[in-house]
C-alpha positions, 0 to 999 in steps of 0.5 A: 471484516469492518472495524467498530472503529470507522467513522461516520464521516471523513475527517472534517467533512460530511462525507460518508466514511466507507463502509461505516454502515458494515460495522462488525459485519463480514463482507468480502471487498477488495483493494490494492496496495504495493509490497516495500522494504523487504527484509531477510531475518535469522536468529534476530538478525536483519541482514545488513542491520544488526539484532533486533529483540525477537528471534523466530519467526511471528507468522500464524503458523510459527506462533502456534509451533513447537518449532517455529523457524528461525528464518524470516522475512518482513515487508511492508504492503502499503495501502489506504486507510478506507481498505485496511482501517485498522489492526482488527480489518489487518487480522482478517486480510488476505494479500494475493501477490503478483497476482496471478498467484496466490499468497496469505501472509499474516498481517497486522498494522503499523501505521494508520492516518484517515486523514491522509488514507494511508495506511502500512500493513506490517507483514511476514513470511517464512516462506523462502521461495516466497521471501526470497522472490520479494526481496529479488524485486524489492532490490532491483526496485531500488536500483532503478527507481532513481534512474526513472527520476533522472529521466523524468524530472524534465518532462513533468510539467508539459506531459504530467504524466501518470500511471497507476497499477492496481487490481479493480475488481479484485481483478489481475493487475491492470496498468493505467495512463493518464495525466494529472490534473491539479496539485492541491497544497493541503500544507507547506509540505503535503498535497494531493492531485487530481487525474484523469487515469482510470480505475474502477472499485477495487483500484483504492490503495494502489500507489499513484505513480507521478513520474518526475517528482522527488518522491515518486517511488515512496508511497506517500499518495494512493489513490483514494477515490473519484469526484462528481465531475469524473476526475479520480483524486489522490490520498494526501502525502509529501510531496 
């Protein structure tokens, strides 16, 4: 589903913004993103946290029971805003994990910027196999993430090296490498890049991976689209 909502153009262009023209029109697309910050919730308590204000579980299926589970988890799939444009494209989204598999947790909208093409779907699950494998790879992920940052952060200004995991196509999980090309400051704290790693439709939304900066784990930048000289280029983040 297209959202009334999209503009015609990007923010302070003449570009056209995608699929303006598909307004209020269902047609099946495609994009990636990454899973992050995997909580485990029971009774309205959040593992390691305290109480929050609800205490069952707010899927699809636990809204509409009689009996919905007091056992949950929540996480985050952070994407680009031209994929997920708002909370009406969030209702009508299906997320296939680890692809090779299939799973269709409810979705809905926490946070969107079309300027920088980001955006974070909020989303649920009170499926235990499902939430438990989650929260298995979100807490090895922090346990090594800064160990990549160590050994990288030397090696970054001669390789520039640059991976991107995405799904082209609506295709499985593809890896590719290439380098980054230029930094572009949009202010004293954001920029975006330029690179040469491939992708193909279907690869917006998928978390940039520069290896060696600060926030390489965070998912600030996403990769946002291709330039008429071949060049693919990034969303804009913190960096």
């Amino acid at each position: 589903m297209s959202s009334p909502r999209r503009p015609k153009f990007w923010p302070k262009t003449t570009q056209p913004y995608p699929f303006y023209n598909m307004r209020e029109r269902r047609n099946l697309r495609t994009g990636s993103g990454s899973v992050r910050d995997v909580n485990k919730f029971q009774d309205g308590v959040r593992q390691d946290k305290g109480r929050i204000a609800y205490t069952k579980c707010w899927c699809r299926k636990c809204e509409g029971s009689n009996s919905p589970s007091n056992v949950w988890w929540e996480f985050q799939v952070h994407t680009a805003t031209q994929v997920v444009f708002d909370d009406i494209e969030a209702d009508h989204t299906t997320l296939r994990l680890f692809y090779d598999r299939d799973g269709s947790p409810v979705v809905s909208v926490r946070y969107v910027n079309i300027e920088h093409d980001r955006c974070e779907l909020n989303c649920v699950t009170c499926d235990e196999t499902l939430g438990n494998k989650l929260m298995g790879m979100w807490k090895h992920f922090e346990k090594v993430w800064d160990k990549v940052w160590d050994k990288y952060i030397y090696s970054r200004p001669p390789h520039k090296f640059l991976f991107i995991v995405s799904h082209p196509h609506g295709c499985s999980k593809q890896v590719s490498v290439g380098q980054w090309k230029d930094r572009l400051k949009v202010d004293d704290c954001r920029s975006q890049f330029t690179y040469t790693t491939c992708t193909c439709p279907g690869s917006s939304g998928a978390y940039v991976n520069y290896l060696g900066f600060s926030n390489w784990t965070w998912p600030e930048l996403v990769h946002s689209g291709s330039l008429k000289s071949g060049l693919n280029y990034s969303g804009v983040g913190i960096v």
